[in-house]
N, C-alpha and C positions, 0 to 999 in steps of 0.2 A: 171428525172421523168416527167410524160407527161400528163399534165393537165384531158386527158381523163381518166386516171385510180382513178383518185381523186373523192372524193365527188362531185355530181352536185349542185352547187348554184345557184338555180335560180333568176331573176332579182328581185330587193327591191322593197318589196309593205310596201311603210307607210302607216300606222292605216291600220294592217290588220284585217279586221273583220272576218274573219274566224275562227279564234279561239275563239272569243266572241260567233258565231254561238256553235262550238264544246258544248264550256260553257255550254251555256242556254240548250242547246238538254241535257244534265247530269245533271246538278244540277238545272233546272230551272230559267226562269229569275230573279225570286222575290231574288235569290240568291245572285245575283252584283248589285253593283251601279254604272253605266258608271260615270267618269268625264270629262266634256271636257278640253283639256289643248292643246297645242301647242309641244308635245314631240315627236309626229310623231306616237305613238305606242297607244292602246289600253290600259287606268287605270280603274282599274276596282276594287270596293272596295269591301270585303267582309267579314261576320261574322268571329270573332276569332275562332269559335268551327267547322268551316268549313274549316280553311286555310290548317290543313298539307292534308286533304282530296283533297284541289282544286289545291295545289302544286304536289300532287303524281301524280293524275290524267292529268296534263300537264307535267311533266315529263316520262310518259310512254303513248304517245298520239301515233301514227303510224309516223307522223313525229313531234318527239319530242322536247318539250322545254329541251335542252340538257346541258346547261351552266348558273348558276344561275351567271351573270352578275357581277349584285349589290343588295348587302342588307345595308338596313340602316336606320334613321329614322328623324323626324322633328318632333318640340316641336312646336304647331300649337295654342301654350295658346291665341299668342298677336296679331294672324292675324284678321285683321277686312274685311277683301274681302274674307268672308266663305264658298261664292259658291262653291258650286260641291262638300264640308267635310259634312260627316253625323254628327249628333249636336251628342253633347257630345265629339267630337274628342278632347284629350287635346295633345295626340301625335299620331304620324304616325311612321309604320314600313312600310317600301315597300320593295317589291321583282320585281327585275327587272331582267326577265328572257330572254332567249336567244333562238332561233332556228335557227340553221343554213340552215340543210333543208329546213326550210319556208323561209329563210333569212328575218324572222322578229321578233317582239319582245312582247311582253307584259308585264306589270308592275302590279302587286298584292298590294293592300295596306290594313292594318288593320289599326283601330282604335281602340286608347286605351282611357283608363279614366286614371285621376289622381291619383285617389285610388286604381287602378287594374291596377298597370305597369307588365303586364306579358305574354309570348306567346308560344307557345311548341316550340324546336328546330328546324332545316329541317336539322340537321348535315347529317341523316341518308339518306337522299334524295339525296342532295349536299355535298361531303366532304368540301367544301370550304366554309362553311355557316359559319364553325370555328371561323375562326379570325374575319367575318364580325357581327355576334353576338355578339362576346366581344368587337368587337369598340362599336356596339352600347348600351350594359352595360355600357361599361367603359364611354362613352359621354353622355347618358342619365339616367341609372339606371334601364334598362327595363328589366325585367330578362326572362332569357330562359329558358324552365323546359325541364329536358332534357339532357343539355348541357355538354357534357364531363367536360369543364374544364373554369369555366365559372369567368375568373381574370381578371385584366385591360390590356391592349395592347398596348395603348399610351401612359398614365398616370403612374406612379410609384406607387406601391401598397401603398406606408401611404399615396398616396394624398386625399384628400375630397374633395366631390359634384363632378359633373357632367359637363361638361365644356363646351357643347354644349346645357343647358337647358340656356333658354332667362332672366331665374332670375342670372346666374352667369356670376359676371364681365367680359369686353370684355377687358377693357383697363387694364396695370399694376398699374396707378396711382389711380385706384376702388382698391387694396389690400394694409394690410397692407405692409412696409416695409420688405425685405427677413433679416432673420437673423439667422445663422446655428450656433448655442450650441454646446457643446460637446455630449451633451446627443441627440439631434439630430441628429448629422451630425454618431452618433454610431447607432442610429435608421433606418437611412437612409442605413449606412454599414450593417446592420442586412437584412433590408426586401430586399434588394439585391440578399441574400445569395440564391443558388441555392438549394432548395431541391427535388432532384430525386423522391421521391412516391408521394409528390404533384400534380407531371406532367405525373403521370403513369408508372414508370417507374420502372420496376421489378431487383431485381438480379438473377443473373443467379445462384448462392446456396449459402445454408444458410450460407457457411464460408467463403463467399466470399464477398470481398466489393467492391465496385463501381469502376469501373475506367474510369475517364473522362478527358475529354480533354474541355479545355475554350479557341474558336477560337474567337477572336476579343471581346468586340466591336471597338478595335483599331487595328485589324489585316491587314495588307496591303490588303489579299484575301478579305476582307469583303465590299471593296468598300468603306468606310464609316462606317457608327456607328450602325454597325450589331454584335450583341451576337448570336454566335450557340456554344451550349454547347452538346458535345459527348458521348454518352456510348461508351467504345471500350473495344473489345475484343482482347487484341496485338492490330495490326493495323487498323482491322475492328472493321465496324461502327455497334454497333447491336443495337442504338438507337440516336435519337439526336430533341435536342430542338429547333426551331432559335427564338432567344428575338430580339424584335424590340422595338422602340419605343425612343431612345436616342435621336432621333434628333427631336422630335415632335416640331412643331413649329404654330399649330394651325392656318394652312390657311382658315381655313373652316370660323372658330370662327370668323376672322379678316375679313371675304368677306362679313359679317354683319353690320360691321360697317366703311366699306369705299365705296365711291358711285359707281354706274356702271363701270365708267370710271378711276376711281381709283386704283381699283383694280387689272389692269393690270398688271401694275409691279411683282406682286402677282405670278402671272401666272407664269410669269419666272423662276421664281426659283421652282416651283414644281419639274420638272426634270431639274434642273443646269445646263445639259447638251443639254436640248434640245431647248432652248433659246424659236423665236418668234412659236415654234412647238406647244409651250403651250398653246400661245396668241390665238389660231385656234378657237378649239374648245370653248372657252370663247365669242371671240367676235360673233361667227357665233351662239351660242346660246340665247344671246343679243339682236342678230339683228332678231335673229326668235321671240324674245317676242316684239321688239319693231315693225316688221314689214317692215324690212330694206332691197331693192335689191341693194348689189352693182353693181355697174358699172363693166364690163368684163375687164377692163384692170385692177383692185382691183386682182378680185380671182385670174388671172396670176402672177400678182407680190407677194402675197399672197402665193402661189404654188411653185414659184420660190426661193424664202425664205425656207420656210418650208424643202423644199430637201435639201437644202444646207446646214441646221441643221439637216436635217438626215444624209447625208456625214460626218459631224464632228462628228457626235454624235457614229457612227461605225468605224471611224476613229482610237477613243480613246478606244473604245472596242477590238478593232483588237488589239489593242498594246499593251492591258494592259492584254485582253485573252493571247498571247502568251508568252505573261511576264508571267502568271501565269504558264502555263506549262512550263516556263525553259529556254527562250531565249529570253535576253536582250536587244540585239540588236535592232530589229524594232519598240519598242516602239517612241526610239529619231527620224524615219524615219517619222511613223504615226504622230509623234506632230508637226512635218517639214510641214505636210501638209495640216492640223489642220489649220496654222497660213495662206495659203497660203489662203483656205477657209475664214478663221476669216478679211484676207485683204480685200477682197471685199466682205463680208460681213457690216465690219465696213466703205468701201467706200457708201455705200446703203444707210445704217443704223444710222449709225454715232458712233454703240458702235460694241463692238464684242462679248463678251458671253450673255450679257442680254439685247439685244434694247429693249426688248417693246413695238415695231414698232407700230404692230396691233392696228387701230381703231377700236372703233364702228361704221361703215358703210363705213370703209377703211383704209386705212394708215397712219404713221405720215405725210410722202410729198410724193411728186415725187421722181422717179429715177433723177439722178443726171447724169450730162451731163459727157460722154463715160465711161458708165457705161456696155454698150457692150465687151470693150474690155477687160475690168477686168474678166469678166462672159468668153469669150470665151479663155484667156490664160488659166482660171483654166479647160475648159474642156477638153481643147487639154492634157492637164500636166496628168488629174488625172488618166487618164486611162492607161499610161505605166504603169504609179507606180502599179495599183490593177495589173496589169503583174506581177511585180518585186515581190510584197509580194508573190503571189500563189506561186512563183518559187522558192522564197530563204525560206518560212517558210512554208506554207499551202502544199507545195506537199514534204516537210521533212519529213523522216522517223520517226524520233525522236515525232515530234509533232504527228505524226497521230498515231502513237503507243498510246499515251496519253492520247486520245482525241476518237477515231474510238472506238464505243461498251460502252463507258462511261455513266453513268446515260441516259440510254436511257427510251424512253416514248413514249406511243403512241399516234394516234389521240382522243381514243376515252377518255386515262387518264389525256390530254390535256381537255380536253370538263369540264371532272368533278370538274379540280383546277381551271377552267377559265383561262386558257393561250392561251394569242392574241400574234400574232406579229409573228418574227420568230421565236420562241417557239413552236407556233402552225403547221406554213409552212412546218418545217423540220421536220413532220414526213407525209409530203404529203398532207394536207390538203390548199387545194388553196382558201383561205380565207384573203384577203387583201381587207382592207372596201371602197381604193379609188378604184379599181372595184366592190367590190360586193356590196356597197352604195356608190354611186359619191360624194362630196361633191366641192364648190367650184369649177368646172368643169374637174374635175378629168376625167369624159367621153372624153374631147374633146382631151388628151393624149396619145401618143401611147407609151407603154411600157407593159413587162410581169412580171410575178411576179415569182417570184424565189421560190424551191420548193426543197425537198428533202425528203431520204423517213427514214431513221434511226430512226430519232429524238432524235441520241446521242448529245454528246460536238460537233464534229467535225460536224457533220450536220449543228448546230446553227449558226457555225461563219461562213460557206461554202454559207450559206442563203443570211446572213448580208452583205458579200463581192459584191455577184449578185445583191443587192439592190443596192448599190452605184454606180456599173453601171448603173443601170435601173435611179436611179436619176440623175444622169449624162447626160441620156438621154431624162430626162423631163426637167430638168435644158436649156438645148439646145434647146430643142421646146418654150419653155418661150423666149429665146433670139432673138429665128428665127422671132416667128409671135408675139413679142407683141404688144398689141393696143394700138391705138393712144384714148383719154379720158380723163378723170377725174379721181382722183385718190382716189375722196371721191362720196358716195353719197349726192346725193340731198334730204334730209331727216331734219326733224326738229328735230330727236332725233338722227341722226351723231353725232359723240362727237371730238374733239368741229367742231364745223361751220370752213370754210375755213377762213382763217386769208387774205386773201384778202380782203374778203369783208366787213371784222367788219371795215377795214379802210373808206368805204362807205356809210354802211348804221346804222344809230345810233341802229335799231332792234338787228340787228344781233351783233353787240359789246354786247348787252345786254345781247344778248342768249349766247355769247360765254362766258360771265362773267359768267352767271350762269349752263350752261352745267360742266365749270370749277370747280366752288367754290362748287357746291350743288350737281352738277350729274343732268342728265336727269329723267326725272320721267319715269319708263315704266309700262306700262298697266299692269293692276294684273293678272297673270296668270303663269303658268309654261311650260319650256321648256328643251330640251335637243338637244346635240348634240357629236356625236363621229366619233374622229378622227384617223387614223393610224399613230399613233405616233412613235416617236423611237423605243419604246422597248414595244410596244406592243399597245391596244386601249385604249385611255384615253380619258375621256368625261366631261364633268359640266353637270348637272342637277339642274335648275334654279328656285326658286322660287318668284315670285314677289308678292306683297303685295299693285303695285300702289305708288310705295315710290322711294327717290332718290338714295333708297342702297337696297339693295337683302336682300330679307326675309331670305333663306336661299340657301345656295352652297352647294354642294352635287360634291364633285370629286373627279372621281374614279380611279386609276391610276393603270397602268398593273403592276409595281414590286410588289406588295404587294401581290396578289395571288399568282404569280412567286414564291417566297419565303415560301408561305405556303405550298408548292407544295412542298419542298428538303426533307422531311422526308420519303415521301410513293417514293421517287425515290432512295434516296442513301444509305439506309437500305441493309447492308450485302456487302457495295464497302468499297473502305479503305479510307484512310484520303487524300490522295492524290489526290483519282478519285472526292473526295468533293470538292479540291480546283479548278481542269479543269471543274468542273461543278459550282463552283460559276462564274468562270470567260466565261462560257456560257450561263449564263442568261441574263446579259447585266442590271446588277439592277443598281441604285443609288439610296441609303437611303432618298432622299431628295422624291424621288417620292415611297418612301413607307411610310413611316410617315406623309406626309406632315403639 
């Protein structure tokens, strides 16, 4: 497929004002209230009894806000830097929408009161508004009117309170001790229980009763700790639920209370599989509130990393996709080469699944002396091998049977669940953010972006295979031209200070002491940043408060739409075509729940 018959993306214009003109020309100025913030996009606050009006009306613009992003919100009781919130704010709902057309963005925010937690739904606008409306019930208590089906997502239905309000405990040792009864731990087994008309779900006649099927949350297809629960008709699927939430482990909650520089580790494990990929967008949004330009040999090493985590991260997808459709064999091939990856990764790095590498204003060290050679054995190797898979698995009869016409989707049903990545790609839509937004000098790269036009099973992983060449081949330009520099900036709020020179100067021992032990303080204000991550765009949205730890994290990660998306695609396939299309999404539970 050939880039000219795709949607045009035109070049990124941050803080496009454009759309604020559209605004004010329709609803009048006196309508919004501009804030200024550091996000790049246009916030723009406005009355509750005006939002589903000013959400429609950007959603049906001539080039339309087409992708409701992110939704979500912030408990705004405890902030003392209240610039740019209209008084009375005790919470925040924002809508943070999407134009691809424009390739830009804007972000909607309402404020609520404490005594009036409520706001209509946008399910009807955005089908994907779904699940992001129940996270923020289930974390806040903010209720949707409106809302099909308005239950907890992360939390287990007996739990209490709200877990991302500033008054409930952050740490384990604020709760009483855990202790499971018989008569609870049978409570616990009770609200479990799956009831079919709870979740809409009709029979097919009156003498009939239900027949379902309970795939995972331990089923090998599920990736991880995914419940999708089936209506089936015989084989087909004439209804299905997917339950999330097993693996919650409250990243969010926890980026409150560890300092800037702390939190990194954090980052890691959002997608387990996609190691320093996560660090990115973290530190890069950090460094936009603190103010921080690294050094160009930073972003190259930085870049260089990052691809080498998307090679493994498709690696394991390749292997474990065609294990799902029925052949064994190439999995132990793909984890052969995984490792080969993970060697000079952890020659870099010092770890291999989770370094942590990323600084704030750069990296843990330097590259490490012949560090070249490890980097160009693995380029030379990797590219027979994506030969050897297309040949022995990808161009198999057997798998393309499979896989070829399977929950297929298109661009524009892409747009409505918010699916980035190759999700989006393979059904022709040439949207990859390190072209269509550079970040980290993604411009100064030569590489194309892989594309197809189906947007079945076999399209997804035909996409992912093309990217591992194309990073392959950024990988190599990182090895060719990297710069000679520093590998931290020159910043009072880099975290920590270079350990050189705390041996010098008693200041800077002092700053690194306390960079360490307390965090940097950064400027109050918010930011954002998004990155083309593994399995689709993942971002942090930052708020600061002026303090040594983050008022509030806000990250958004591409499985969790992915996932909201399998009901309106696998409707009327059989159980079989669900498992080649779970093992075509490319999810990991850890970056759906986080």
């Amino acid at each position: 497929m050939t880039t000219g018959s795709a949607l045009y993306i035109p070049p990124y214009k941050a803080d496009d004002q454009d759309v604020v003109v559209e605004l004010n020309n329709r609803f009048g100025p006196e309508a919004f209230s501009a804030q200024p913030t550091r996000t790049g996009m246009p916030v723009l606050w406005v009355a509750r009894a005006r939002l589903v009006e000013v959400l429609t009306f950007l959603r049906n613009l001539p080039k339309p806000y087409v992708m409701l992003y992110d939704l979500h919100g912030v408990d705004e009781r405890l902030r003392t830097k209240r610039q740019g919130l209209p008084s009375g704010a005790d919470f925040t709902v924002f809508y943070h929408l999407m134009s691809i057309e424009r390739n830009s963005d804007v972000m909607i925010k309402v404020a609520l009161s404490e005594s009036d937690l409520s706001v209509p739904t946008v399910t009807h606008i955005w089908p994907n508004a779904n699940w992001y409306e129940r996270e923020v019930w289930d974390m806040y208590g903010i209720d949707f009117k409106g809302h099909p089906h308005l239950t907890r997502i992360m939390m287990p239905p007996t739990w209490e309170g709200h877990p991302l309000r500033k008054d409930f405990p952050a740490r384990a040792t604020e709760f009483d001790p855990f202790s499971l009864t018989l008569a609870k731990q049978q409570l616990e087994e009770e609200a479990a229980r799956f009831k079919p008309e709870d979740w809409g779900m009709k029979r097919s006649g009156a003498n009939e009763d239900y027949m379902f099927l309970n795939l995972g949350p331990n089923h090998p297809s599920a990736h991880g700790a995914f419940r999708i629960i089936l209506q089936l008709d015989g084989e087909e699927i004439v209804d299905c639920v997917p339950d999330v939430g097993y693996h919650h482990r409250g990243a969010e909650k926890m980026a409150e209370r560890q300092s800037w520089h702390s939190f990194i580790p954090y980052t890691d494990r959002i997608d387990y599989l996609g190691g320093v990929m996560n660090n990115l967008p973290y530190v890069l949004s950090v460094e936009k509130l603190a103010g921080i330009k690294v050094p160009e040999k930073v972003d190259v090493i930085r870049i260089m990393m990052a691809e080498f985590f998307r090679i493994t991260s498709h690696l394991l997808f390749l292997g474990t996709y065609i294990q799902d459709v029925g052949a064994m064999t190439p999995v132990f091939f793909t984890f052969t080469d995984r490792q080969k990856a993970y060697t000079v990764i952890e020659a870099i790095t010092g770890f291999r699944l989770h370094p942590a590498w990323y600084r704030i204003g750069g990296v843990a060290h330097d590259l490490p002396r012949g560090w070249e050679k490890l980097v160009k054995d693995f380029v030379e190797w990797m590219p027979k091998r994506l030969d050897e898979y297309q040949k022995a698995a990808l161009d198999n009869s057997i798998l393309k049977g499979r896989t070829i016409g399977v929950a297929a989707y298109n661009t524009k049903e892409a747009f409505e669940w918010g699916v980035t990545g190759a999700g989006l790609r393979s059904t022709g839509c040439d949207f990859d953010l390190r072209k269509a937004r550079p970040y980290s000098g993604y411009e100064n790269f030569e590489f194309e972006v892989p594309l197809a036009v189906n947007g079945d099973a076999y399209d997804r992983c035909i996409v992912r295979v093309e990217e591992m060449r194309q990073s392959i081949k950024i990988i190599e330009q990182c090895m060719r031209n990297m710069p000679e520099g520093p590998y931290k900036a020159d910043h009072p709020l880099t975290t920590p200070p270079p350990k050189e020179r705390t041996l010098q100067h008693i200041e800077t021992l002092i700053t690194h002491f306390l960079q360490v032990s307390w965090g940097p303080v950064m400027p109050a204000n918010e930011s954002f940043q998004m990155i083309e991550a593994t399995k689709g765009i993942n971002s942090y949205y930052l708020t600061s408060d002026g303090g040594t730890m983050s008022y509030r994290t806000r990250i958004r990660t591409p499985s969790f739409p992915h996932l909201q998306q399998i009901p309106s695609v696998i409707k009327g396939s059989m159980v079989a075509d669900l498992i080649a299309y779970l093992g075509s999404i490319d999810f990991v539970m850890a970056d759906v729940d986080r």
